[in-house]
N, CA, C and O atoms as a MOPAC input file, in Angstrom:
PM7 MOZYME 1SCF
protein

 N     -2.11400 1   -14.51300 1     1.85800 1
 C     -2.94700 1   -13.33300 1     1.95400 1
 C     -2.05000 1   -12.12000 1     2.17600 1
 O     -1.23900 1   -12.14500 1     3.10100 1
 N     -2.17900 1   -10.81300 1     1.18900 1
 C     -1.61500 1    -9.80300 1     1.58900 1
 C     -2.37900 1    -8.73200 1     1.42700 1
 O     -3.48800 1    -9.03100 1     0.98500 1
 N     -2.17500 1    -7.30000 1     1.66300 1
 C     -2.65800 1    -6.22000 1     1.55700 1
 C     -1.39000 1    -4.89800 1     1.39800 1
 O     -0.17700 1    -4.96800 1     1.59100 1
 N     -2.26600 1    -3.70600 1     0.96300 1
 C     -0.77200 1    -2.92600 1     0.43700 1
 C     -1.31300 1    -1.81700 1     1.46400 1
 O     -2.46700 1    -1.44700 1     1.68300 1
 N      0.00200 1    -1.38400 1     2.06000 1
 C      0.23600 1    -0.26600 1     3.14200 1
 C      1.11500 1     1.21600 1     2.23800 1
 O      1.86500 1     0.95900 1     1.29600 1
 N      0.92600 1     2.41300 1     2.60400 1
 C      1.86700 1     3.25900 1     2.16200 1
 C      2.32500 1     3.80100 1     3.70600 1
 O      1.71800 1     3.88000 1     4.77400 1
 N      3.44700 1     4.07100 1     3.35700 1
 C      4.34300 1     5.03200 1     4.54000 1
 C      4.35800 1     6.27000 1     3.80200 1
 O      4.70200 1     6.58800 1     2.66400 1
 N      3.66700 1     7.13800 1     5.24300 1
 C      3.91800 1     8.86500 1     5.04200 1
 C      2.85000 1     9.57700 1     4.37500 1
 O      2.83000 1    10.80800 1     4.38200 1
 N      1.82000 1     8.77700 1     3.70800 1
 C      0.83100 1     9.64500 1     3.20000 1
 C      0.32800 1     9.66500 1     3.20800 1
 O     -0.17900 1     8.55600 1     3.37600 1
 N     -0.70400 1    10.87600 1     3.05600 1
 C     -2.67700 1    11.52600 1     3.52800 1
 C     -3.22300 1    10.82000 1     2.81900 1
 O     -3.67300 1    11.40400 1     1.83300 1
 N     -3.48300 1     9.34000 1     2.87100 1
 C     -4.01000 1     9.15700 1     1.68700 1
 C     -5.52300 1     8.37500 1     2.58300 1
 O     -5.18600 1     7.39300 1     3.24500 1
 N     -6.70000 1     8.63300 1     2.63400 1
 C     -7.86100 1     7.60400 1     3.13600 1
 C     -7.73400 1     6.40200 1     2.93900 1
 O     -7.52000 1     5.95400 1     1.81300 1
 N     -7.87100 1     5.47100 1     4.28000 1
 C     -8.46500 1     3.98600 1     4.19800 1
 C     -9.55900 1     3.78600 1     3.36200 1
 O     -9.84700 1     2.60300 1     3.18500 1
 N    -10.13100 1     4.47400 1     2.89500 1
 C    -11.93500 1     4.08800 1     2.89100 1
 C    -11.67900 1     3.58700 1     1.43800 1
 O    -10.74000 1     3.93500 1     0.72200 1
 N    -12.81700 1     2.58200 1     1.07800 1
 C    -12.97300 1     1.99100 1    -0.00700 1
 C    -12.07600 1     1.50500 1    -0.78000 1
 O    -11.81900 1     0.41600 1    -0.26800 1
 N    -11.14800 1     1.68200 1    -2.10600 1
 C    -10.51800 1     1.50300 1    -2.80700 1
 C     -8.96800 1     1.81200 1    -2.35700 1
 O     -7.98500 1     1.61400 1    -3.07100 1
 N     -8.95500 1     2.47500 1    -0.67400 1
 C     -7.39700 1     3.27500 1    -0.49500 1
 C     -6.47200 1     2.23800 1     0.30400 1
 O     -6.45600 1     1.02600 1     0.09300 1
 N     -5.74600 1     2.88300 1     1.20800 1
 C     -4.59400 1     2.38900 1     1.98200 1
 C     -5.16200 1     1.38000 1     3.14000 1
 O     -4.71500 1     1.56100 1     4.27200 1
 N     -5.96300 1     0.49800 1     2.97100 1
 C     -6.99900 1    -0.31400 1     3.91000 1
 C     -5.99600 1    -2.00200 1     4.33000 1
 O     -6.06900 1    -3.05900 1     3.70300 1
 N     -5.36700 1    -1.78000 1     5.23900 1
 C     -5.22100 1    -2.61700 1     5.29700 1
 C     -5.76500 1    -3.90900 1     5.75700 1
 O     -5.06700 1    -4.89800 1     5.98100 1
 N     -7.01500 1    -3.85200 1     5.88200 1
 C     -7.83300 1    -4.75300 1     5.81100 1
 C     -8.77700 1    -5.39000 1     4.62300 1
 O     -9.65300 1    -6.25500 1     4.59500 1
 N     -8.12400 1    -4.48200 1     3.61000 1
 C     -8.37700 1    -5.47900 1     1.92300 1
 C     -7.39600 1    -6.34000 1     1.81800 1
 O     -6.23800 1    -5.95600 1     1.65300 1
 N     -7.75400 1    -7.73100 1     1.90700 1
 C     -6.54500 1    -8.84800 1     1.83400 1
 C     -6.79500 1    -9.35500 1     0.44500 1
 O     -7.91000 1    -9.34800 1    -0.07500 1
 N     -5.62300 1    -9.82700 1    -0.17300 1
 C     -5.81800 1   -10.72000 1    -1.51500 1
 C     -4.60300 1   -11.76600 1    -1.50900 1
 O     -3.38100 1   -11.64400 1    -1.42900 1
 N     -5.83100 1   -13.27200 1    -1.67800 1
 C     -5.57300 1   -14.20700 1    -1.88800 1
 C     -4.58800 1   -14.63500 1    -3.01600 1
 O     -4.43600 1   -13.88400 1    -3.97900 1
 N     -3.82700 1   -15.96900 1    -2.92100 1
 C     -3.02400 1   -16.45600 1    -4.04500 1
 C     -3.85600 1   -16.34300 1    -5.10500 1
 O     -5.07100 1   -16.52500 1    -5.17300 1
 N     -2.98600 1   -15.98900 1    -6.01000 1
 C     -4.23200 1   -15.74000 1    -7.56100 1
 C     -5.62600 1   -15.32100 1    -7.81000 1
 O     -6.58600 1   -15.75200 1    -8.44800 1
 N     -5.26500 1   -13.97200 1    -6.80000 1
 C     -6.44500 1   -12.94400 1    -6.92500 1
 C     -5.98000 1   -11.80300 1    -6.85300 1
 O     -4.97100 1   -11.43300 1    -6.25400 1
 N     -6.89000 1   -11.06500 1    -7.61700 1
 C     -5.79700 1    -9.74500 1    -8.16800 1
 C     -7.40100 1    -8.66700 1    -7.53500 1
 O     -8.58500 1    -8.89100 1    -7.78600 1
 N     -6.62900 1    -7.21900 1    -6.45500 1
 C     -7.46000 1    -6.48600 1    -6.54500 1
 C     -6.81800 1    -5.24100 1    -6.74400 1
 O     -5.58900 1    -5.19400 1    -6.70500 1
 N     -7.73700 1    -3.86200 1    -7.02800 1
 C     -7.35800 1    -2.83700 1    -7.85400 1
 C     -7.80200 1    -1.84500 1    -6.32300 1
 O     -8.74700 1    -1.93900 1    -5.54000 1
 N     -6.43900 1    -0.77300 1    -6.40700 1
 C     -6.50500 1     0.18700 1    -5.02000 1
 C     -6.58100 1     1.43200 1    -6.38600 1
 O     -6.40000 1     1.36700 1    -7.60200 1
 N     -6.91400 1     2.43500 1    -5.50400 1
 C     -7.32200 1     3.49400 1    -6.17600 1
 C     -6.77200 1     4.57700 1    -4.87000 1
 O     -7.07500 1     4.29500 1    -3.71100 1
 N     -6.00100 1     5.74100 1    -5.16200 1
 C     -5.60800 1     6.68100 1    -4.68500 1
 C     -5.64100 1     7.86600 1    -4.65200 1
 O     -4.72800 1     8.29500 1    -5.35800 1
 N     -6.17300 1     8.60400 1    -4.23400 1
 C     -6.37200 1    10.49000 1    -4.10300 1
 C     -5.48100 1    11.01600 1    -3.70900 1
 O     -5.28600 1    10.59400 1    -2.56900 1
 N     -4.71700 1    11.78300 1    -3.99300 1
 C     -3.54300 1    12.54500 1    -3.51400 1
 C     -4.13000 1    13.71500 1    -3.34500 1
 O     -4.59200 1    14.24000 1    -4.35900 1
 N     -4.25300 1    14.35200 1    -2.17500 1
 C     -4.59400 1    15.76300 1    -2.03900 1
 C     -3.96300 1    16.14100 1    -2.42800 1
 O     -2.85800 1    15.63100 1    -2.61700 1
 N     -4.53900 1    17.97900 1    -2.98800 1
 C     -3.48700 1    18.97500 1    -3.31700 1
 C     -2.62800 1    19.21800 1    -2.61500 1
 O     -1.41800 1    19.17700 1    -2.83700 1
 N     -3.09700 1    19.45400 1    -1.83500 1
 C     -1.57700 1    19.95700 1    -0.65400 1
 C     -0.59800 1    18.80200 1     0.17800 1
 O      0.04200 1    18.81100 1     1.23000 1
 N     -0.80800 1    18.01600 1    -0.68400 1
 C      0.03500 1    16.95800 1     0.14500 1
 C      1.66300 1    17.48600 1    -0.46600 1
 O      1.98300 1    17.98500 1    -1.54500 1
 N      2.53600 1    17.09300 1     0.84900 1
 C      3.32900 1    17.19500 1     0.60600 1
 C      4.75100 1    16.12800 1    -0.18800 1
 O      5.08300 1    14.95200 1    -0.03500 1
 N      5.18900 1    17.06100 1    -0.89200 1
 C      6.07300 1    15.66800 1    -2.48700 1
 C      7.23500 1    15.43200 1    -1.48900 1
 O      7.65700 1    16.09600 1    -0.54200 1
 N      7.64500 1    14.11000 1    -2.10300 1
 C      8.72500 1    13.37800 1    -1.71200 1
 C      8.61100 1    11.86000 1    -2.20900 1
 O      7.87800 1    11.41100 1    -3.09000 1
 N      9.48600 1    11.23500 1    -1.44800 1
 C      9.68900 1     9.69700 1    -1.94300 1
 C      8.84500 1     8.73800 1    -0.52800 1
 O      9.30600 1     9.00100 1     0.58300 1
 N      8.28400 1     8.23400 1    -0.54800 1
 C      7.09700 1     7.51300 1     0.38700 1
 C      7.77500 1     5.69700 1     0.20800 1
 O      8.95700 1     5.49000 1    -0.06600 1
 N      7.30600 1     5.18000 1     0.30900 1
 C      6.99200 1     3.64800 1     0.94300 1
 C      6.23300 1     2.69100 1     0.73100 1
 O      5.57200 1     2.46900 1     1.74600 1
 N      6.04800 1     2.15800 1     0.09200 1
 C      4.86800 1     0.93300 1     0.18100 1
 C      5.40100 1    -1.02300 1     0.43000 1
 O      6.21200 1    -1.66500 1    -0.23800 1
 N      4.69500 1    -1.40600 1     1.43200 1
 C      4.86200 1    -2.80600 1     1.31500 1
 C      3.73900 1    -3.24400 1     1.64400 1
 O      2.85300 1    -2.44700 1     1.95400 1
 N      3.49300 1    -4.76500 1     1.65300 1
 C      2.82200 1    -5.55200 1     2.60700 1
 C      2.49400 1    -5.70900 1     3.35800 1
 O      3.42300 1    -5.83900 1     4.15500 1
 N      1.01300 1    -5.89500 1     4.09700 1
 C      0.79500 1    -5.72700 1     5.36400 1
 C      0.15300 1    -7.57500 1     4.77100 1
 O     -0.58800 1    -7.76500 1     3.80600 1
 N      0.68300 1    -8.57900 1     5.62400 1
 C     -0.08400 1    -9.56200 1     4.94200 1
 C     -0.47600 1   -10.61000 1     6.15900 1
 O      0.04300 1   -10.21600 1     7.20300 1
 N     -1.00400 1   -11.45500 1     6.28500 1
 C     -1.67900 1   -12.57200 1     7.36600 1
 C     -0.35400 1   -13.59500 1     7.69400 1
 O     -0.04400 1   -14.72000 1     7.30100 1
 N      0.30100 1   -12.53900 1     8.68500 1
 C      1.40900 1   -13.14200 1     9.52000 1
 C      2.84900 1   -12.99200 1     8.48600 1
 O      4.00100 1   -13.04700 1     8.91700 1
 N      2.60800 1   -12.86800 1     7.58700 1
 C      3.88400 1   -13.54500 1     6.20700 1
 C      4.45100 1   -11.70900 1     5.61400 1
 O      4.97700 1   -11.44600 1     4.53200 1
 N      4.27500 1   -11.19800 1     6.20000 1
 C      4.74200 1    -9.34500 1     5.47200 1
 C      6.11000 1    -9.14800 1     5.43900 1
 O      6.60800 1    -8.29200 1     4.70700 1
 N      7.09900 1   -10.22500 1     6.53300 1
 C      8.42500 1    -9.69400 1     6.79900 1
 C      9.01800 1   -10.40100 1     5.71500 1
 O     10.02300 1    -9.98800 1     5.13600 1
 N      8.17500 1   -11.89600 1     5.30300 1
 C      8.57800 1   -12.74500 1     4.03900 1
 C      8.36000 1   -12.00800 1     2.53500 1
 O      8.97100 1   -12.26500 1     1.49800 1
 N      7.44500 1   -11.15300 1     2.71600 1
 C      6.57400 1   -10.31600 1     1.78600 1
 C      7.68800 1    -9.07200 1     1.01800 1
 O      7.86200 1    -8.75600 1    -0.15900 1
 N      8.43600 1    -8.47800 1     2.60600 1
 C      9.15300 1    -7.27900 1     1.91900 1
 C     10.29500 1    -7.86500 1     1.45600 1
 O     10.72200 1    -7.64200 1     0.32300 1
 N     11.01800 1    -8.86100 1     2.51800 1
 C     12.39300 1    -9.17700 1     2.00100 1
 C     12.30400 1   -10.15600 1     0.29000 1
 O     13.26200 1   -10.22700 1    -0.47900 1
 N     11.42700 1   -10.57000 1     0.12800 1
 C     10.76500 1   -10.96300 1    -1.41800 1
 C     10.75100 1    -9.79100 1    -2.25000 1
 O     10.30200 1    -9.93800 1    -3.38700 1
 N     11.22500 1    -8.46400 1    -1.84000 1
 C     10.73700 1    -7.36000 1    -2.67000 1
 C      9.41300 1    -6.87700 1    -3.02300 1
 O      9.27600 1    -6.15300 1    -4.00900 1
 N      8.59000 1    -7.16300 1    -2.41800 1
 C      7.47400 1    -6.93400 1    -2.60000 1
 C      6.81500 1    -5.59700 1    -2.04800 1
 O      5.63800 1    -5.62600 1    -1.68600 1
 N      7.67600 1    -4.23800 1    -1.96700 1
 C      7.49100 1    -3.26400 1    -1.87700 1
 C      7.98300 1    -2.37800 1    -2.70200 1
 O      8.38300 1    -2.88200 1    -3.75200 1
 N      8.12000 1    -1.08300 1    -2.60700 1
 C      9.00000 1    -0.04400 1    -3.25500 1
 C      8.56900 1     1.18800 1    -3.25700 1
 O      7.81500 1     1.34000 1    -2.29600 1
 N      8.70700 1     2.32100 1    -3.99200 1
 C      8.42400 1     3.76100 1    -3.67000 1
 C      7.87500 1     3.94600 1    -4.56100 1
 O      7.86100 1     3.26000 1    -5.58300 1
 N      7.01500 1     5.43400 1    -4.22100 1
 C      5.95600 1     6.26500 1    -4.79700 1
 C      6.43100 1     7.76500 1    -4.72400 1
 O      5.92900 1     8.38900 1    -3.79000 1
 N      7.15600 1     8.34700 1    -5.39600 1
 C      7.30500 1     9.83700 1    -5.58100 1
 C      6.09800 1    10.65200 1    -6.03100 1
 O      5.30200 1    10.36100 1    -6.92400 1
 N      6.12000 1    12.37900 1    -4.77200 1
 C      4.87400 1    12.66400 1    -5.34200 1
 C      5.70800 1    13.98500 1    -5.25300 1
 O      6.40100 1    14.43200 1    -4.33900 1
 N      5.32400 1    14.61200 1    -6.88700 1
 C      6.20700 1    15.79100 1    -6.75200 1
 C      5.39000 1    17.08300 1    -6.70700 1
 O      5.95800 1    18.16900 1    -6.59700 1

């Protein structure tokens, strides 16, 4: 079971966003959806795994990487 986290940005939990309480199972695929406010501020951000005990197995697997918002 995992779920996807971002570092550093305005972005809402709610519904489709940065929730880390949307988990997905082995061989289940779900779709996040993201709003970037206007005024957010650009740079290079963060994303990994937030997953059911297994996240530190999750990142060092590569299972993260960056999101530039310019």
């Amino acid at each position: 079971m995992t779920s996807l986290h971002l570092h550093g940005m305005l972005i809402s939990p709610n519904k489709k966003g940065d929730s880390a309480m949307r988990m997905c199972g082995p061989q289940e695929a779900i779709e996040y959806e993201f709003t970037i406010p206007e005024a957010h501020p650009s740079g290079t951000f963060f994303y990994h795994p937030h997953g059911d005990g297994s996240h530190s197995l999750q990142t060092a697997g590569l299972m993260a990487g960056m999101v530039i918002v310019n």
